[in-house]
C-alpha positions in Angstrom: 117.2 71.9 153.1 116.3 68.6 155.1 114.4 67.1 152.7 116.9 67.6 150.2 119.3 66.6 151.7 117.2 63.5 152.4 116.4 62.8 149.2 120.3 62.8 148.0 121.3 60.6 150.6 118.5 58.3 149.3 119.3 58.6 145.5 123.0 57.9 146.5 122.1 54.6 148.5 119.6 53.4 146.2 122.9 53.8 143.1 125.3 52.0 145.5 122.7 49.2 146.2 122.1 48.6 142.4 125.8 48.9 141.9 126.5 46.5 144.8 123.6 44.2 143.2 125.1 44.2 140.0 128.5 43.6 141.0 127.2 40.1 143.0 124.6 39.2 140.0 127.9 39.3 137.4 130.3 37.6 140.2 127.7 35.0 140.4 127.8 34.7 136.5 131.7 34.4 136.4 131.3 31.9 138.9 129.2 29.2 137.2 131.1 30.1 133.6 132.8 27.3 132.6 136.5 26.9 134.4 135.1 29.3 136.7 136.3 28.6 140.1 139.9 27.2 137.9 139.8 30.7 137.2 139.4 32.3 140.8 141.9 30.2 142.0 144.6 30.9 139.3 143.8 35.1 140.1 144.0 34.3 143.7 147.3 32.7 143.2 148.6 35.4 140.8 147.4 38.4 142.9 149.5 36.2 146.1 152.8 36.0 143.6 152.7 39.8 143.1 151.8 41.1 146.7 154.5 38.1 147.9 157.3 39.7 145.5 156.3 43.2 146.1 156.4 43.0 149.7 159.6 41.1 149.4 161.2 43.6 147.2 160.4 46.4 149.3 162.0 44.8 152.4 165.4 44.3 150.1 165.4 47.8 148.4 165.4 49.0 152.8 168.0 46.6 152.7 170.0 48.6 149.9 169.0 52.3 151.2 170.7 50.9 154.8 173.8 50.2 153.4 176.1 47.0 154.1 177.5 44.1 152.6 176.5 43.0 149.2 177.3 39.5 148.4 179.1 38.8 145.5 179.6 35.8 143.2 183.2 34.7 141.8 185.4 32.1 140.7 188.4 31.0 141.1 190.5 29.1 138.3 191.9 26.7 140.3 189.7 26.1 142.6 191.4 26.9 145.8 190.0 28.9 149.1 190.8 32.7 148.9 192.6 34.5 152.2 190.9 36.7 154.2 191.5 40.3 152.9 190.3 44.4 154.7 186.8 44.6 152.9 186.2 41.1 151.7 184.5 38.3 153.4 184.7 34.4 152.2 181.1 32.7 153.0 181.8 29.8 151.6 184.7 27.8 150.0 183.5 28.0 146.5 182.2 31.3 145.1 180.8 34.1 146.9 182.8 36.8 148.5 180.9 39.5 151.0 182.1 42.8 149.6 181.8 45.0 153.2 182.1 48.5 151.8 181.0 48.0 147.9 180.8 51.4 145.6 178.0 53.3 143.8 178.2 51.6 140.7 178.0 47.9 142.6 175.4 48.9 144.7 173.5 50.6 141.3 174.0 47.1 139.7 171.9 45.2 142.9 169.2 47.5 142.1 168.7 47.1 139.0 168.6 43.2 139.6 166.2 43.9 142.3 164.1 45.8 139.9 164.4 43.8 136.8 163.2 40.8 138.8 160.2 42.3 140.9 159.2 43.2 137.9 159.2 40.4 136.1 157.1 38.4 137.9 154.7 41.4 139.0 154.4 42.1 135.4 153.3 38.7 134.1 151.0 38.6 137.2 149.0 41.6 136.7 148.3 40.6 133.0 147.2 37.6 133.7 144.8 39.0 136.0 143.3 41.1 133.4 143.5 38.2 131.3 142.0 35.9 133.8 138.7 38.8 133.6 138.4 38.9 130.3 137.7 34.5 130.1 134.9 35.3 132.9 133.5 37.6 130.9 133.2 35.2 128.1 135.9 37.1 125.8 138.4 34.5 126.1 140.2 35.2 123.2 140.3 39.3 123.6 143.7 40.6 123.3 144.3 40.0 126.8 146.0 36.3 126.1 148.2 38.0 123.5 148.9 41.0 126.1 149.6 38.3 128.6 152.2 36.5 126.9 154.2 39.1 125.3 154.5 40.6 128.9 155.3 37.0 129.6 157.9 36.6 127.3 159.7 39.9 127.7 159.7 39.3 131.9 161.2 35.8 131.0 164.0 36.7 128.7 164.7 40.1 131.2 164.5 38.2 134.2 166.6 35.2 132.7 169.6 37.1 131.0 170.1 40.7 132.6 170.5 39.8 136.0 173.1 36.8 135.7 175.1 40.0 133.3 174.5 42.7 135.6 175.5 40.2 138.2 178.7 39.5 136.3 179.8 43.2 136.2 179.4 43.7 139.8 181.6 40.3 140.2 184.3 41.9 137.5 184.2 45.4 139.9 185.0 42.8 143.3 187.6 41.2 141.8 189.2 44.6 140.7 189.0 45.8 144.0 189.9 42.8 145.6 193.5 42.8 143.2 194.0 45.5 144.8 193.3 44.7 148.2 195.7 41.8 147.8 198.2 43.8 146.3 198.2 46.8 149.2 198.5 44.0 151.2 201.0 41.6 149.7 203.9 43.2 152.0 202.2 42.1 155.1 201.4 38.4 153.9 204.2 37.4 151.9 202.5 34.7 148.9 199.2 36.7 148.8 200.3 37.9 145.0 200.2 34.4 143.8 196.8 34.3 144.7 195.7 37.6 142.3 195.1 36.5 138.8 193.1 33.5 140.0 189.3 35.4 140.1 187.4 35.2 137.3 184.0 36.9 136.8 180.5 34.2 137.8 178.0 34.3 134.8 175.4 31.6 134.3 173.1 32.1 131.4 170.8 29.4 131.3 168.6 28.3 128.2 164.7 27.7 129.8 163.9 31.7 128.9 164.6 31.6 125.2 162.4 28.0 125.4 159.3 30.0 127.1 159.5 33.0 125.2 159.1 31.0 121.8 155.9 29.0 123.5 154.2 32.2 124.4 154.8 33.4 121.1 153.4 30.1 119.7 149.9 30.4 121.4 149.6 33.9 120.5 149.1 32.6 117.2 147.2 29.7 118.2 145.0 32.0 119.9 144.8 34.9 116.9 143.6 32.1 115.1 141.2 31.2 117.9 140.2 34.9 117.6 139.2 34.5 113.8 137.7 32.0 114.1 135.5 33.3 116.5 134.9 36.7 114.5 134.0 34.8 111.3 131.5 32.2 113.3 129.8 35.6 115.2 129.2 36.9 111.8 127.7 33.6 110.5 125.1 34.1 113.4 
């Protein structure tokens, strides 16, 4: 029973040394390909953007399960300061009201941001990681570019255009409830109804996403034609 025991604890070593061999002999190969330590950087930098946004994502969803303020982003029409109101906070002069006890359906909305963004730059990240492999490994025009930058541009247009609308609901559901803050308490401060009507929802939705989608799509096809042109050379040979 010794023995064979011995002899299994040697056949396992001897497979994890040729396994560990092989692993080094094909990192050393990826290293001297072409654009090779371009291409450890780039995955160093991507697997930093993910464990960053993942770690701060997890530290905002405790954030959310906790409870408290959300802060929410309005404007008012004539550009005045708004008064202080029971649930509403002003932090600045401008546009952004701190909503003390916000409901379910506000709160759902800051997850679903926080959600929507994490993953659209983890996403991106994680393809281009497997991207990133497949160029070491001298297949750099797999389908890993074109996996790459449809993830790319589907993170891009998400993470451009459903937050600044999900954040514009949760500002239309403040300014509904702060209406009716100022209205319960319009007896107490005599003028505060001249101030309702004046809130209007904050939505910024910029252009750059629709701009980087359509240049991912464009070197997909640069790159399927890339890919043919490889295929048709490798049959040549």
């Amino acid at each position: 029973m010794d023995q064979d025991a011995g002899r299994t604890r040697g056949t396992w070593a001897r497979a994890w040394r040729k396994t560990r061999e092989a692993r080094a002999v094909r990192r050393e190969q990826e290293r001297r390909a072409p654009g090779g330590y371009a291409l450890q950087l780039s995955a160093f930098w991507a697997r930093l953007v993910y464990v960053i946004t993942g770690v701060v994502a997890l530290f905002e969803g405790i954030r959310l399960l906790g409870g408290g303020p959300l802060q929410v982003r309005v404007s008012r029409t004539d550009g005045g300061a708004l008064p202080d109101l029971p649930g509403f906070t002003q932090t600045d002069a401008v546009s952004t009201l701190e909503w003390q006890e916000p409901p379910a359906l506000a709160v759902g909305f800051e997850w679903a941001t926080l959600v929507i963004v994490a993953a659209s730059v983890i996403a991106p990240a994680l393809a281009y990681l497997a991207f990133a492999k497949d160029v070491r490994q001298g297949r750099p025009f797999s389908t890993g570019f074109r996996r790459f930058a449809h993830i790319l541009a589907m993170a891009v247009l998400a993470g451009g255009y459903l937050p600044p609308l999900l954040g514009a609901f949760q500002s239309a559901l403040a300014i509904s409830a702060w209406d009716a803050a100022a209205a319960a308490s319009a007896e107490k401060k005599p003028g505060l109804t001249d101030v309702q009507g004046h809130l209007t929802f904050f939505a910024e939705l910029p252009v750059w996403p629709v701009a980087v989608a359509l240049g991912a799509f464009v070197l997909v096809r640069v790159f399927e034609h890339g890919r043919r042109l490889q295929e048709d050379t490798e049959g040549l040979v």
